[in-house]
C-alpha positions in Angstrom: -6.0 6.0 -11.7 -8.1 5.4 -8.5 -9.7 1.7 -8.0 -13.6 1.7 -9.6 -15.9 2.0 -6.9 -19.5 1.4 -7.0 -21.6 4.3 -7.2 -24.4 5.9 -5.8 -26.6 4.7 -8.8 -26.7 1.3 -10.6 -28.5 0.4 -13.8 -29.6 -2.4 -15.2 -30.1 -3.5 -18.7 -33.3 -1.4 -19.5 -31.2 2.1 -17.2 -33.3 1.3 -14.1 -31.5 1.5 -11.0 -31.9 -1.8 -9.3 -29.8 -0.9 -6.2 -28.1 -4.3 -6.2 -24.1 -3.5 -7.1 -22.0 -2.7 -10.1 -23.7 -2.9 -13.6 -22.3 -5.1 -16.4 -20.5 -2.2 -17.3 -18.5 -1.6 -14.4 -17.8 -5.0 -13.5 -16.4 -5.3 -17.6 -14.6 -2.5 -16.5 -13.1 -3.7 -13.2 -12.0 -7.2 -15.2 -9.9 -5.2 -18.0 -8.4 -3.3 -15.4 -7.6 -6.2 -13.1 -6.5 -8.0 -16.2 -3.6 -4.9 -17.2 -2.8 -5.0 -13.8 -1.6 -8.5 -13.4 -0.1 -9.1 -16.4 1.9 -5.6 -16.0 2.9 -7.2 -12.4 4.4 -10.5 -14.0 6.3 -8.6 -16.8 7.7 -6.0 -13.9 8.9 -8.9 -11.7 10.7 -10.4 -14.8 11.8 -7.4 -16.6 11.7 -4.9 -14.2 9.5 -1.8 -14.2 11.6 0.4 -16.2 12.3 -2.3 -19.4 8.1 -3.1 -19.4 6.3 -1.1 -22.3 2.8 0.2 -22.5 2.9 -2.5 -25.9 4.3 -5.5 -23.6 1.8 -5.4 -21.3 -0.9 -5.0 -23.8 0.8 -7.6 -25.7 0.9 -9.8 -22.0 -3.1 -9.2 -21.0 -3.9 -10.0 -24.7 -5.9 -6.7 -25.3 -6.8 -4.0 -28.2 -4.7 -0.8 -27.9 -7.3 1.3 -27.5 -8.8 -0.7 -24.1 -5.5 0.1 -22.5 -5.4 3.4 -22.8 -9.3 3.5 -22.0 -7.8 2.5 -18.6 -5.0 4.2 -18.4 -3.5 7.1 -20.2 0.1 6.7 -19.8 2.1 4.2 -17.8 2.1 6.6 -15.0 -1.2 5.9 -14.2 -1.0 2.3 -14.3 2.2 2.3 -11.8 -0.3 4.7 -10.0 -3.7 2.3 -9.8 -0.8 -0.5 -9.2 0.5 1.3 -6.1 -3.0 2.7 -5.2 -3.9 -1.3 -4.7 -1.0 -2.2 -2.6 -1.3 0.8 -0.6 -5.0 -0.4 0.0 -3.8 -3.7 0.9 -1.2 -2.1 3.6 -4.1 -0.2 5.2 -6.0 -3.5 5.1 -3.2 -5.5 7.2 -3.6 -2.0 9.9 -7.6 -2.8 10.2 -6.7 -6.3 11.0 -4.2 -5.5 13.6 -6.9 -3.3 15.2 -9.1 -6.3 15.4 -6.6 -9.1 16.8 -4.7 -7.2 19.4 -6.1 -4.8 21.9 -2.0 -3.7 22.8 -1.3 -0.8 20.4 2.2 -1.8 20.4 1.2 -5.4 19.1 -0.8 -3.5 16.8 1.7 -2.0 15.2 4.0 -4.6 14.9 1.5 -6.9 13.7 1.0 -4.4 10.6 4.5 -3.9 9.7 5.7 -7.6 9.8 2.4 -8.3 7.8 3.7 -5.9 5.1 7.5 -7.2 5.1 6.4 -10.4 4.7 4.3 -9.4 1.7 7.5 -7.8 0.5 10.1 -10.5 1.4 9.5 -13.0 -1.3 9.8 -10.2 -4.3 13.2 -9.5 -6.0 13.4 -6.1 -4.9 15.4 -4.4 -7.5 12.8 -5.5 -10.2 10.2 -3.2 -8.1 12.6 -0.3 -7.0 11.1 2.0 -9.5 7.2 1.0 -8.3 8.6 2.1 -4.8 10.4 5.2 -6.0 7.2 6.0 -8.0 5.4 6.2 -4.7 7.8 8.2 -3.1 10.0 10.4 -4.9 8.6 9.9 -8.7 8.1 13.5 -10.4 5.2 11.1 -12.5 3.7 10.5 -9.1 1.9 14.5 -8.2 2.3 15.9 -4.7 -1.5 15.3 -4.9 -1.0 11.7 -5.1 1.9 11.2 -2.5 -0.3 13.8 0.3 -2.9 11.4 0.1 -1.5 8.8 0.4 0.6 9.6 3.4 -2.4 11.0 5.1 -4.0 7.8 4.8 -1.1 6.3 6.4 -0.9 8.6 8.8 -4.4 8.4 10.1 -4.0 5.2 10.2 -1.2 5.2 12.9 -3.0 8.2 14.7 -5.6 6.3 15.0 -3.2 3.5 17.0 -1.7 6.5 18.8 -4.7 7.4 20.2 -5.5 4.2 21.9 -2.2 4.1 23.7 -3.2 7.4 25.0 -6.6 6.1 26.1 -4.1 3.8 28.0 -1.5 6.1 29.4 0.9 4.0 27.1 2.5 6.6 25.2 6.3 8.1 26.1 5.7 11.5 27.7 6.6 14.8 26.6 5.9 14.0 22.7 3.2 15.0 20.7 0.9 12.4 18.9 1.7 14.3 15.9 5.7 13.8 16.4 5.1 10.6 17.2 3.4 10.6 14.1 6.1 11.2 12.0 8.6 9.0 13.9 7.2 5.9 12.9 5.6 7.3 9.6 9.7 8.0 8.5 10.9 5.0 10.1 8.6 3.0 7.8 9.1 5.1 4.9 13.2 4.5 5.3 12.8 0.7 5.9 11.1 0.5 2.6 13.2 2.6 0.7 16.4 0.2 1.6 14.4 -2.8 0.9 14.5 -1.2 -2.5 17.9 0.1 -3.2 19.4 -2.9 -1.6 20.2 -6.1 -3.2 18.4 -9.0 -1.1 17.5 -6.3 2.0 16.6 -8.5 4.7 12.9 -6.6 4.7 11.7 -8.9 7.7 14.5 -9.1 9.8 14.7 -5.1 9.3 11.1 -4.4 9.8 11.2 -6.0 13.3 13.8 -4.1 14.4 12.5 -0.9 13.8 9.3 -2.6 15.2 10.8 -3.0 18.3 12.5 0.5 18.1 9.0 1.6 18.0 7.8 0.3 20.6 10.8 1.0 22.9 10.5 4.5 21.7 6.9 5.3 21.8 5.3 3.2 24.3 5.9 3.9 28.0 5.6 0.1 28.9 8.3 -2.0 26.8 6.4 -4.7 25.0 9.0 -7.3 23.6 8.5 -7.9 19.7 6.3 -11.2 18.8 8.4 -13.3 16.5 5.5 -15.1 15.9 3.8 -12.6 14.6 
């Protein structure tokens, strides 16, 4: 299940379009939705995702069986919208980083401490199937997981290509290999962080942001622990 978006077309009460944002419908719509959500999120990071039913989180959001499932089918799609969101949220933390540093080094760094440190305060084992969803999950299509991963990785190309605007990237390696460096070396830190009991996600995710940087970018740029 994809996040609501506002259309093209909004109508108000007598189906004229008004132009001025999300009908009452949509924005009823966008409340039940955000109201599954959390109360799914507090029953995963106390039960874990696997041990949460469909009928505990309707039970949690205080809401009619059928409005769930007018939302989401299965559970699959909820762990779907769920990861959708933080994904969202990940690619936020990249446009930010864009904005504060003009060093695509920085830039990078900035975005993956930003995420660890959203990360470092859960219990991780309560959330290693919402991560293994994303990933590996047979629930999650090859549709879902190529999207995603392209969004990610146009993200980072898009980083790429400003060090190359500045003669900052290691010679002799594609943008595209480059790519895929950091995209796996991401994709590995957060799959420990997962598996692990009490991964040190922050202390991890600096080190491979230094890694980075010592591996991609011709002029070594020391990691900002302030960051």
């Amino acid at each position: 299940m994809t996040s609501t978006k506002p259309t093209n077309s909004f109508k108000n009460g007598k189906g004229v379009d008004n132009g001025l944002g999300p009908s009452r419908i949509e924005r009823r719509k966008t409340e039940f939705r955000d109201k599954i959500t959390r109360a799914a999120l507090e029953l995963f990071a106390r039960d874990g995702v696997a041990d949460t039913s469909i009928a505990s989180i309707i039970e949690a959001a205080d809401i009619a069986h059928k409005t769930f499932f007018n939302h989401f089918p299965t559970k699959d799609h909820l762990l779907q919208h769920i990861v959708s969101s933080h994904a969202e949220q990940a690619y936020a933390f990249f446009r930010q980083s864009v904005k504060r540093h003009s060093d695509p080094a920085k830039q990078l760094e900035y975005c993956l401490m930003q995420i660890a440190r959203a990360l470092e305060p859960l219990d991780s084992q309560r959330y290693k199937e919402l991560v293994t969803f994303y990933f590996v999950s047979n629930a999650s299509t090859h549709e879902f997981r190529d999207a995603q991963k392209q969004n990610f990785s146009a993200l980072v190309t898009q980083i790429l290509l400003e060090a190359k605007s500045q003669n900052r990237l290691t010679p002799g390696f594609s943008i595209e290999v480059l790519n895929e460096m950091i995209v796996g070396i991401c994709v590995a830190t957060l799959l420990s962080w997962s598996v692990e009991e009490r991964h040190p996600i922050a202390e991890k995710m600096k080190q491979a942001a230094k890694f980075i940087s010592a591996s991609v970018f011709s002029t070594k740029i020391e990691v900002d622990r302030s960051a």
